[in-house]
Structure formats: structure tokens, C-alpha cells
C-alpha positions as CSV (number, residue, x, y, z in Angstrom):
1,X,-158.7,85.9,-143.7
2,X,-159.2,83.9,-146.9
3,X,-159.8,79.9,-147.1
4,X,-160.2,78.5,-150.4
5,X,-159.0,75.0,-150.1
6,X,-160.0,73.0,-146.9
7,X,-158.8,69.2,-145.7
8,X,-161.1,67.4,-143.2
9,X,-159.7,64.6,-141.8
10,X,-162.4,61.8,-140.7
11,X,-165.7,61.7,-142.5
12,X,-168.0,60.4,-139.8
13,X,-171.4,62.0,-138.0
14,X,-169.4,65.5,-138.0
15,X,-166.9,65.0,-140.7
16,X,-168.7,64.4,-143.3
17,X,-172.0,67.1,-142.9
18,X,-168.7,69.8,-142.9
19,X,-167.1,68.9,-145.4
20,X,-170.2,68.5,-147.8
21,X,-171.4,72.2,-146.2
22,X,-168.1,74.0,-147.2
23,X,-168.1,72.1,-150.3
24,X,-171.9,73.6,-151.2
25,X,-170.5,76.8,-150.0
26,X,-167.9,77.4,-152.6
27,X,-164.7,75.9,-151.2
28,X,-162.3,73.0,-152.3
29,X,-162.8,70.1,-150.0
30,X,-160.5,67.3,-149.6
31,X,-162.5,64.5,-147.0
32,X,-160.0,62.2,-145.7
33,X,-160.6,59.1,-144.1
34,X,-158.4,55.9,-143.4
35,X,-161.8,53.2,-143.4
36,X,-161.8,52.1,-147.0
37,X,-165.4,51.5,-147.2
38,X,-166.0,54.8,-146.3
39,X,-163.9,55.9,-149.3
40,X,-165.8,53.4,-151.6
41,X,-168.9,54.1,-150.9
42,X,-168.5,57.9,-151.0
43,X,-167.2,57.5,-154.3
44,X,-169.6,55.2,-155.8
45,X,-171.9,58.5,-154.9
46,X,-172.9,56.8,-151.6
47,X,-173.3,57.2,-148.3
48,X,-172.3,55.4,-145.3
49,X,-174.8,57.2,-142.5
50,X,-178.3,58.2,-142.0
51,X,-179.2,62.1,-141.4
52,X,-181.7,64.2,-142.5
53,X,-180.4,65.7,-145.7
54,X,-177.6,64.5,-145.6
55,X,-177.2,62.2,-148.7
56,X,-178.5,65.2,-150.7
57,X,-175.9,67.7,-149.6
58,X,-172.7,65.1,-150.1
59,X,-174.8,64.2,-153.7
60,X,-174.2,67.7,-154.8
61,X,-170.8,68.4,-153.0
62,X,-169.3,64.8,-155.3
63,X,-170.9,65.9,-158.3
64,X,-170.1,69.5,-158.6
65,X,-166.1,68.4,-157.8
66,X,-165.6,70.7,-155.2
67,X,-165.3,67.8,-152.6
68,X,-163.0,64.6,-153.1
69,X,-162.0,62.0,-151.1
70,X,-158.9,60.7,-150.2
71,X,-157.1,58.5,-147.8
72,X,-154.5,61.2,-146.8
73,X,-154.4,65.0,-146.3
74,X,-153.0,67.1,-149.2
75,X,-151.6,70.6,-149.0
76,X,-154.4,73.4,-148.5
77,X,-155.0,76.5,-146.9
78,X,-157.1,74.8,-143.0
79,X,-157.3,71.6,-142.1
80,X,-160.4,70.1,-139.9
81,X,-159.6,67.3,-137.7
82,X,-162.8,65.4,-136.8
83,X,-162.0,62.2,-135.9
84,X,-163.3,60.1,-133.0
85,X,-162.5,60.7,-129.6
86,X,-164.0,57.0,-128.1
87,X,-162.7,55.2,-124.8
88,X,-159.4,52.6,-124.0
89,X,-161.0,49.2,-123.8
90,X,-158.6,48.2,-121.8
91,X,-157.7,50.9,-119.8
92,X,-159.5,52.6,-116.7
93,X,-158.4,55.1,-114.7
94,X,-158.8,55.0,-110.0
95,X,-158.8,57.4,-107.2
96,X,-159.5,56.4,-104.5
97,X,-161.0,53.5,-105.3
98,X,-163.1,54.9,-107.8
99,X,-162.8,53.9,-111.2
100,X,-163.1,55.7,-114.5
101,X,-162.9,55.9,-117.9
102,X,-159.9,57.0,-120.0
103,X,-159.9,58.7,-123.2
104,X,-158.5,57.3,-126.4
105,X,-156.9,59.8,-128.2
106,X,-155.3,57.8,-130.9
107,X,-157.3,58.8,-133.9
108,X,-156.5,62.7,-132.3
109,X,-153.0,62.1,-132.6
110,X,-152.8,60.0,-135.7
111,X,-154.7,62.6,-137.6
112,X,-152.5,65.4,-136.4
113,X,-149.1,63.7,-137.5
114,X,-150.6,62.9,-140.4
115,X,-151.2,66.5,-141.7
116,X,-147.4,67.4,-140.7
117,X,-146.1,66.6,-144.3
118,X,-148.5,69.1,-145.5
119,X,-148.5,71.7,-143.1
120,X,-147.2,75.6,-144.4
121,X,-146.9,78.4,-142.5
122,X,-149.7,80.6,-142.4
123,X,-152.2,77.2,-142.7
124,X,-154.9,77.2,-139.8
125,X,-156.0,73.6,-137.9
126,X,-158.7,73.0,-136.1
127,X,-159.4,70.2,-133.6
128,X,-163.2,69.5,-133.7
129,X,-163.4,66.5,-131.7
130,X,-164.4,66.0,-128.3
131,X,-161.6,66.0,-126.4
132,X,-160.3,66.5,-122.4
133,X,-158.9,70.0,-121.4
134,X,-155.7,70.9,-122.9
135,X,-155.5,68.3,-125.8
136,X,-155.4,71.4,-128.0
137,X,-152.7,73.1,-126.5
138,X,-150.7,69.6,-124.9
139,X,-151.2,67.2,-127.9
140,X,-152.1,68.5,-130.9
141,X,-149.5,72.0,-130.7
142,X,-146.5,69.5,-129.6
143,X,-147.4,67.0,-132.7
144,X,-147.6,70.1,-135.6
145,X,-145.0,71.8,-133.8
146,X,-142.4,69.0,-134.8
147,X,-142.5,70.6,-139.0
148,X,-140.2,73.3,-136.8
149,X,-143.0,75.9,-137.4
150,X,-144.9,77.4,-134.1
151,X,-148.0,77.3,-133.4
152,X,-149.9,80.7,-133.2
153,X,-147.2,82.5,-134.8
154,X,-146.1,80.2,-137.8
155,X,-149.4,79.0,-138.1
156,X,-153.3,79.2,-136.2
157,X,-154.0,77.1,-134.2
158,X,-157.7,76.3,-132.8
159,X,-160.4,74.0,-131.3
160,X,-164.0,74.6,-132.4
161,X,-166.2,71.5,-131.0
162,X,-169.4,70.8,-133.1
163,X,-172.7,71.6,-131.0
164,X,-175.3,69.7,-133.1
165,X,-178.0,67.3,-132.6
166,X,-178.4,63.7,-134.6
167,X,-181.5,64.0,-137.1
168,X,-180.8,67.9,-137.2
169,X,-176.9,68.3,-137.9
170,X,-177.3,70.2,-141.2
171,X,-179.6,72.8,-139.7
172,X,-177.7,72.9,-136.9
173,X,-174.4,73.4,-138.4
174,X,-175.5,76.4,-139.7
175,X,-177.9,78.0,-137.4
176,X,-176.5,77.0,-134.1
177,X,-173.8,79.7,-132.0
178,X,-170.6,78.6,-132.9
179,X,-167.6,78.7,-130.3
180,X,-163.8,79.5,-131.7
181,X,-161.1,78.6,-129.1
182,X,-157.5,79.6,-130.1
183,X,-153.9,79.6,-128.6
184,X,-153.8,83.1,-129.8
185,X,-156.6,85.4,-130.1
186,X,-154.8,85.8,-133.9
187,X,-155.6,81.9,-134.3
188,X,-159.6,82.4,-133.2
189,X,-160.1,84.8,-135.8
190,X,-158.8,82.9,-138.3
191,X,-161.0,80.2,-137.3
192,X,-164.0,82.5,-137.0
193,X,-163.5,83.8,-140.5
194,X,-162.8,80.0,-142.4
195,X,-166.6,79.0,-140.0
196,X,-168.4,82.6,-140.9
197,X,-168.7,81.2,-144.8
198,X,-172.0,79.1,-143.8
199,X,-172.6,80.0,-140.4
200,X,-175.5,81.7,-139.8
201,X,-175.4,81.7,-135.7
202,X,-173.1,83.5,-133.4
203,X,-169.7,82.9,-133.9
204,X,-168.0,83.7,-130.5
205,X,-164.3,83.6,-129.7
206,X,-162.5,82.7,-126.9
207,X,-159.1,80.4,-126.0
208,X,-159.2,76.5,-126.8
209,X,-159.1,75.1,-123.4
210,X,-162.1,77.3,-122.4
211,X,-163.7,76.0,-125.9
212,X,-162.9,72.2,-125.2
213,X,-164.8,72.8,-121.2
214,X,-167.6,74.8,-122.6
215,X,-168.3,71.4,-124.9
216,X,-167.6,69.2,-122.0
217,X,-169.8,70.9,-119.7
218,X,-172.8,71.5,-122.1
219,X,-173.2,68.0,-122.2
220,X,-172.1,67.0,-118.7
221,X,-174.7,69.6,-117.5
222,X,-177.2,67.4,-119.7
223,X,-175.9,63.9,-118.0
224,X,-176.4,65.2,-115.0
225,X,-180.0,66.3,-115.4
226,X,-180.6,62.8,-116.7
227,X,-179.2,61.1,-114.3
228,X,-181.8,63.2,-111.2
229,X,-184.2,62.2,-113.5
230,X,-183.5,58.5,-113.5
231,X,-182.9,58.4,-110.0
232,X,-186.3,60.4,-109.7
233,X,-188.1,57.3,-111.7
234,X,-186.5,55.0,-109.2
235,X,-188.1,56.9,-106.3
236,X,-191.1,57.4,-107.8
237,X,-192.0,53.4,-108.3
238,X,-191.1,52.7,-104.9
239,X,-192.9,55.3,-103.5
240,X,-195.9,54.6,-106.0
241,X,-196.2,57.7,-107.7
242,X,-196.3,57.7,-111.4
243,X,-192.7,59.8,-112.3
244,X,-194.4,61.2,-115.9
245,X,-197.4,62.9,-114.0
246,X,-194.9,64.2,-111.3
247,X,-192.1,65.7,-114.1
248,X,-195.1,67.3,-116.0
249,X,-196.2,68.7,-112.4
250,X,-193.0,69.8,-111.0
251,X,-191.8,71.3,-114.7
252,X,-194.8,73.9,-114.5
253,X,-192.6,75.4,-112.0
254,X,-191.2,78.3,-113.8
255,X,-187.4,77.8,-112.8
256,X,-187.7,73.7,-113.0
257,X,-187.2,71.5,-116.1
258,X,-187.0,67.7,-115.6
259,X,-185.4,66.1,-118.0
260,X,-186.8,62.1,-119.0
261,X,-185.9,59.3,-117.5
262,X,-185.1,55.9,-119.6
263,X,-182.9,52.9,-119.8
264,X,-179.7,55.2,-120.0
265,X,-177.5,57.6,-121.6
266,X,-176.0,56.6,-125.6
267,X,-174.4,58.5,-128.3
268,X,-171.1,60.0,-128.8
269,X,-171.3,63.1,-126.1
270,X,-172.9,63.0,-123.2
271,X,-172.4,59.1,-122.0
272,X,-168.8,60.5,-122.7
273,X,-167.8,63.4,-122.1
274,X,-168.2,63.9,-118.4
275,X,-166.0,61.2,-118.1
276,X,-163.3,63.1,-119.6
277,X,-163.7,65.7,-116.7
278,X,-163.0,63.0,-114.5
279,X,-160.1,62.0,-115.9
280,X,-158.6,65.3,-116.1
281,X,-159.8,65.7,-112.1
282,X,-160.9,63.2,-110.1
283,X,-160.0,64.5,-107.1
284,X,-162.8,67.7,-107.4
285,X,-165.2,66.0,-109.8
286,X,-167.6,63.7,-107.0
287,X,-170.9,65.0,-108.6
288,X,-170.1,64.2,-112.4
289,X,-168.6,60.5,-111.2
290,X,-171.5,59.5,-109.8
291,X,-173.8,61.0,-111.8
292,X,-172.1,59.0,-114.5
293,X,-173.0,55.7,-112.2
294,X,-176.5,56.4,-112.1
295,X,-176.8,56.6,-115.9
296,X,-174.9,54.3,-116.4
297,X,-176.5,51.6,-114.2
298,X,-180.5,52.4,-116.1
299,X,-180.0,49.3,-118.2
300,X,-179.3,46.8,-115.0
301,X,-182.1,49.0,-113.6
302,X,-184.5,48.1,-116.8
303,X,-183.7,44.3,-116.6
304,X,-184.5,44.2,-112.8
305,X,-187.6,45.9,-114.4
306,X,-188.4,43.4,-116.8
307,X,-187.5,40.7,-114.2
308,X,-190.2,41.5,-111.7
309,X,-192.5,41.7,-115.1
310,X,-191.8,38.0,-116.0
311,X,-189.9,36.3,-113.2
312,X,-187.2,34.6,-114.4
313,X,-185.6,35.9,-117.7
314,X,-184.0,32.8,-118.7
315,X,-185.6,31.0,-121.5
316,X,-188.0,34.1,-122.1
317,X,-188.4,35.1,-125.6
318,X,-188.2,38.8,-125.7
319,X,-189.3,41.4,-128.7
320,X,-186.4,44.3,-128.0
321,X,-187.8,47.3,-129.6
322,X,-185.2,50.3,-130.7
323,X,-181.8,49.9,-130.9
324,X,-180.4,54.0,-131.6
325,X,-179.4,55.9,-128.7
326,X,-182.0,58.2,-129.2
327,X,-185.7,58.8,-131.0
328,X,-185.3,59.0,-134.7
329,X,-182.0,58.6,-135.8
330,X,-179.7,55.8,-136.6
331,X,-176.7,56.6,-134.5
332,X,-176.5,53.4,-132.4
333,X,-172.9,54.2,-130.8
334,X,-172.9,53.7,-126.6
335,X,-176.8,52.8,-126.8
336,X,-178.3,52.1,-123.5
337,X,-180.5,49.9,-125.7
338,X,-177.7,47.4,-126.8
339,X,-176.5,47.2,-122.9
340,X,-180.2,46.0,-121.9
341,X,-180.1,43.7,-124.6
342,X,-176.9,42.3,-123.2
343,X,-177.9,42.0,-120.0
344,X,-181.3,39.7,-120.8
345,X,-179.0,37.8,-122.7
346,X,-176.6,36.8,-120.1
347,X,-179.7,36.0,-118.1
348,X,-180.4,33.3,-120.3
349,X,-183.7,35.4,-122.2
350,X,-183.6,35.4,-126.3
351,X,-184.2,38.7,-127.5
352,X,-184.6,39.6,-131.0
353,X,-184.3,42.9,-132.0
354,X,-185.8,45.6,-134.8
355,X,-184.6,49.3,-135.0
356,X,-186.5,51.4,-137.7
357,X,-183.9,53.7,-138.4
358,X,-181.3,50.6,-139.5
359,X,-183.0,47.4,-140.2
360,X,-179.6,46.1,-141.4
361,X,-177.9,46.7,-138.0
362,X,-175.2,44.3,-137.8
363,X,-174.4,43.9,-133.8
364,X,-171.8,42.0,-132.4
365,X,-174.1,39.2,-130.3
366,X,-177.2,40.4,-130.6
367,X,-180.2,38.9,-133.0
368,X,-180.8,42.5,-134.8
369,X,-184.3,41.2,-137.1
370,X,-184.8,43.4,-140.6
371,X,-188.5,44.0,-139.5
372,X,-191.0,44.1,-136.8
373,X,-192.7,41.3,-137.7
374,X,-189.8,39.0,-137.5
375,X,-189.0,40.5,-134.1
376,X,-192.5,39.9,-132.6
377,X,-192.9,36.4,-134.1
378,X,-192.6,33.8,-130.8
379,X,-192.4,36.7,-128.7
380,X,-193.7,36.1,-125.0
381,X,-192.9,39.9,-124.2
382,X,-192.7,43.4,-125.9
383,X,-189.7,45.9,-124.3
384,X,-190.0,49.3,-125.9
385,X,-186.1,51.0,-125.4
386,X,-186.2,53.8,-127.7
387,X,-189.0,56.5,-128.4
388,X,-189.1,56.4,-132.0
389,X,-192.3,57.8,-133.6
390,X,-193.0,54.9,-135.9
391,X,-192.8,53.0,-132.7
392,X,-194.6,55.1,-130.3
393,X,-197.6,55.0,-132.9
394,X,-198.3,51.5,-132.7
395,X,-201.7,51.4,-131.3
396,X,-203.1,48.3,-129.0
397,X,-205.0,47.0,-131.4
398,X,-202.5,47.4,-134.3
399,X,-200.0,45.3,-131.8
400,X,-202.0,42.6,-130.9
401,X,-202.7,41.7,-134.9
402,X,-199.0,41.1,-135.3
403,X,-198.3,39.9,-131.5
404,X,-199.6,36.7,-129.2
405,X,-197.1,38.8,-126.4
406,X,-199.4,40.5,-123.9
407,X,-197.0,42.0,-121.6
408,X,-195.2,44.9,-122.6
409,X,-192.7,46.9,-120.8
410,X,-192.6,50.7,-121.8
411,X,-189.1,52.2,-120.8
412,X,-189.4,55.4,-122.4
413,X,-192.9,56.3,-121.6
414,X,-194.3,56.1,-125.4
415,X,-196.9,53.9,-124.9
416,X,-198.8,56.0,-122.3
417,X,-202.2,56.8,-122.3
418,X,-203.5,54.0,-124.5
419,X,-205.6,51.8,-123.6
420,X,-203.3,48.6,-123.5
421,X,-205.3,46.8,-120.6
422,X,-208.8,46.8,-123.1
423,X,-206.8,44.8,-125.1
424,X,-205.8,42.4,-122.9
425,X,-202.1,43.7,-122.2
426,X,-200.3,44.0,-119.3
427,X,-198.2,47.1,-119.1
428,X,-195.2,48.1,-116.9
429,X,-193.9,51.6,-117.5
430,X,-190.5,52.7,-116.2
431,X,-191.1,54.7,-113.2
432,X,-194.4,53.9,-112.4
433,X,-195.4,50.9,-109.5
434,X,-197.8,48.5,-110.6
């Protein structure tokens, strides 16, 4: 089956890196986005996120016209929904007196009606983002079905989640397996053919709802790894082992892989998507709720940290180091880091912070500095949060030239195996009982 026009709605993390690649590839590409900055910047030849690559790709896709931006979908041949798939602020979910988190699936729905004035028959749409079993088939078929055609006969109809990783997502676009859920095995191929232009992985096909749990579990599989980790970490210091040593150890074991510990779980996935498994059943998901807990009390768990470090946080002047949700990229959506940060704060400590990957970084109510000078000046205390390599190189010496701080508190293990204490630091790892 034959695509030669395609309309992506929302040009974010995803959005964007697939509508440049088709656009590279050969096909018209209409990006579609309701943020007018986003539209502005992208068509002053900008770019409004960091990735690898990236701004090269969306560079060519502009200038060769076969991408264009606009702030609504036109007529063409597939449509892409990619839009985000974040929580209610305001809204939580209980069973039996356990509360959790509820999906907001505005931007879902938005985007969907929104392609109704343009959808023909024979068109394909695909829902890319993250999403709770059944959205395909329960909310996005019921919205496209209201243009009186049917979905997987008038038109396909299929959910295809993106499987990437931040600071790899071109590559990965490309070379990773790709899954192709439809409600009709008609409506997978269709979707298998418009992804086999620039896929270079295996393209399997299967229905949507199986799709949207195969995304859910790959990364609620992940969270709870992370979360026997953490928990791991917290044994370890009380126990007074050093948890590094003992997850290299145990790891040799050849059907045993720890995952890291850390101050928590960021980003767009897997801080969120087991909760959507709870939501869609609470009643048999015990192991993903509280697996969620654990992760998502590591940031109280770092300040308590930091705490026995310094005694009382309130008045301290802290030197928060990494704001991203992970090492090396500039995605700083759900960071762990920016809860810790929080936390001191209402503790009465003043924390500045630097993050590598976006100097600008413009939080609400925290101090983000432009450089790691400005963030170590008056500093009584160093907290490393995220792994970065820039950050993980500083050396002791190079440290103490720009800092009069000499404790430090190492959350992520990148500071290991220096020696801190020759040069007159104190060091508290995560995980390890000093």
C-alpha cells in the first residue's frame, strides 16, 4: 500500500524525529502542532529540542520542502498522532485505599477530532502515543468514526508506539523492531507498509490493544527492576554493604541483571506508564502499584540522605548537579532530579542548580544557574543527581579549584573510585553506609 503524503499531529520528542525521517525519505510531511513557538521556531529553520542529529535531519527535511508546518491537519493519505499522553493534575484515581494516577488523554482526543474534517476513506491513522489499553479501539475509533465512515473497513486504523531511547531516537527509529497493532489485520499492514519506508528493524504485526500492553509492559518491566534496585541500595546502607560492589557481584550471575539505583525514575515512559496499568486494573496490579511507590519515594529517600550528610537542611547552600531525567540528554520531563530539588527547598536549604545538557533551563521554583561555576559559588555542599559524562569527569582536584564545598553526595554512583578523601572531601554515595 502506497503513502505519499503524511500528517503528524504534535512535533515533540517523537513527533518531530518522524516527521523529519519520512520527510528525508521521500514523502510529503505536514507537522502539526497547536504551541505557536513550536511553529516559529521550526520555521525560522530552528529547533525547539536537543537530540543527537536531530537539528540536522529537520534542517534538510524544511529546506528540501518536503516537510511544512502547520497548526492544523490537511487532507493526506496517513495521519500520525503523537501527542502527549501526561497525567490529570487534579485528578487521582483509589481502590481500596490506594491511590493512583490518572491518565490525561486530552491532547489524544483533541488531535483525533481534529483530523475528522480531513479524514477520506481509504486514509490510515495511527496512534503513537503512550496510552492505557483500549484507547485505540474505545477513544480514538468512536472519535473518527463520527465522519460516518468505519473504522477498519472505511478506513485503517492502528496503534504503533515508538520504542526509542532519548540521545539515540534517530538511530533508533530506524534500526529498532517496530510493533504494528491494528483493529483489522487489513489496518496492521497498512501501517507496516507506510513504517517499512525507513525502517530498517523488524516490523511485526499484531492487534492494537496487544500493541498499546506490549509498550506498557516493556517499560513497566523496566520500573520494576528499578525499583528492586532502589530498594536493594536501601538495604544495602543499612546493612553496610556497599550496593555498587554487590550489583556488579550478583550481575556475574548468568541469569541476573541489576539494574541502578538513583534518586528515582523521570521521563515520559517508565515513571508513567505503569501507572496506566493501574488505572486500567487496580484490583490485579499490587506489584506495579507499589513498585511505582518505591520509585517514586527515591527523592524523599535522597534528601533523608543529604540530611544525615549535613544535619539540618535549612539554611544550607546546596550545588544541585543535573537536572535531565537521565545521563546525556536534555529531556527534563518527570525528573527525579527536580523532585529532590523540591524537597531541600521546602526544608528551608538553597539549592542552585546547573544541567549541561540545557543551561537555559527555565523551572518553575527552582534557581536553574547557566554554568557550573555559578552553581558552586557559596556552595557548602555538592549533590550529584544525574550521571552525565561531563559531570562524572570532574576529577577531585578539578572540583576543589572551583569549590570551597567539601562534602559531596554522589546519588548516582559517578564519582566512585576517586580519590575524593586525599583531597579533603567528604563523600556519601547512595547505597553505601558511611
Amino acid at each position: 500500500m502506497t503513502f505519499t503524503k503524511i500528517c503528524v499531529l504534535g512535533l515533540g520528542y517523537i513527533g518531530l524525529p518522524t516527521a523529519s525521517t519520512f520527510a528525508t525519505n521521500g514523502l510529503q510531511v505536514v507537522g502539526v502542532d497547536v504551541n505557536p513557538h513550536v511553529l516559529e521556531t521550526l520555521r525560522n529553520g530552528g529547533i525547539h529540542i536537543h537530540e543527537p542529529g536531530l537539528r540536522t535531519v529537520v534542517e534538510a527535511a524544511l529546506k528540501s520542502g518536503k516537510l511544512t508546518v502547520s497548526e492544523k491537519p490537511e487532507e493526506a493519505d496517513a495521519f500520525i498522532i503523537a501527542v502527549p499522553t501526561p497525567f490529570y493534575g487534579d485528578k487521582i484515581g483509589e481502590y481500596n485505599g490506594q491511590k493512583y494516577k490518572l491518565a490525561d488523554m486530552r491532547a489524544v482526543a483533541s488531535a483525533t477530532e481534529a483530523i475528522l474534517p480531513v479524514l477520506r476513506k481509504g486514509n490510515l491513522v495511527v496512534l503513537e502515543s503512550t496510552s492505557p489499553p483500549r484507547t485505540t479501539v474505545d477513544l480514538v475509533a468512536p472519535i473518527l468514526e463520527k465522519s460516518g465512515l468505519k473504522a477498519g473497513v472505511d478506513f485503517y486504523l492502528a496503534y504503533s508506539p515508538e520504542r526509542v531511547l532519548p540521545g539515540q531516537i534517530l538511530r533508533e527509529l530506524i534500526e529498532n523492531a517496530r510493533v504494528i497493532g491494528g483493529v483489522t489485520p487489513a489496518s496492521a499492514q497498512a501501517g507496516r507498509d507506510r513504517y517499512a519506508i525507513f525502517v530498517k528493524g523488524e516490523i511485526v504485526q499484531t492487534d492494537a490493544t496487544t500493541a498499546e500492553m506490549v509498550k506498557l509492559m516493556e517499560n513497566t518491566y523496566r520500573d520494576v527492576n528499578i525499583a528492586i534496585a532502589n530498594e536493594f541500595s536501601r538495604l544495602a546502607e543499612r546493612f553496610g554493604v556497599d550496593v555498587w560492589e554487590a550489583i556488579k557481584i550478583a550481575s556475574l550471575h548468568p541469569r541476573v541483571k541489576i539494574l541502578s539505583p538513583g534518586p528515582g525514575v523521570g521521563g515520559h515512559c517508565i515513571s508513567v506508564d505503569p501507572w496506566f496499568l493501574v488505572e486500567a486494573a487496580p484490583d490485579i496490579t499490587p506489584l506495579i502499584y507499589n513498585s511505582r511507590k518505591v520509585n517514586d519515594a527515591q527523592p524523599h529517600y535522597v534528601v533523608e540522605l543529604t540530611r544525615r550528610a549535613l544535619g539540618s537542611l535549612n539554611g544550607k547552600k546546596i550545588a544541585a548537579l543535573g537536572l535531565a531525567f537521565k545521563p546525556d540528554v536534555d529531556d527534563l520531563r518527570a525528573s527525579p532530579a527536580t523532585e529532590v530539588i523540591h524537597l531541600l527547598q521546602k526544608e528551608g536549604a538553597a539549592v542552585k542548580a546547573f544541567e549541561p545538557f540545557k543551561p537555559d533551563a527555565d523551572l518553575p521554583g527552582i534557581t536553574a544557574v547557566p554554568t557550573l561555576e555559578a552553581a558552586l559559588k557559596e556552595a557548602e555542599v555538592v549533590l550529584l543527581l544525574v550521571n552525565h559524562t561531563t559531570l562524572r569527569a570532574l576529577t577531585p582536584e578539578k572540583l576543589a579549584s572551583l569549590t570551597s564545598a567539601r562534602i559531596l553526595i554522589d546519588t548516582v554512583n559517578g564519582w566512585a573510585g576517586k580519590n575524593w578523601e586525599g583531597a579533603g572531601f567528604v563523600i556519601r554515595r547512595l547505597g553505601v553506609r558511611k
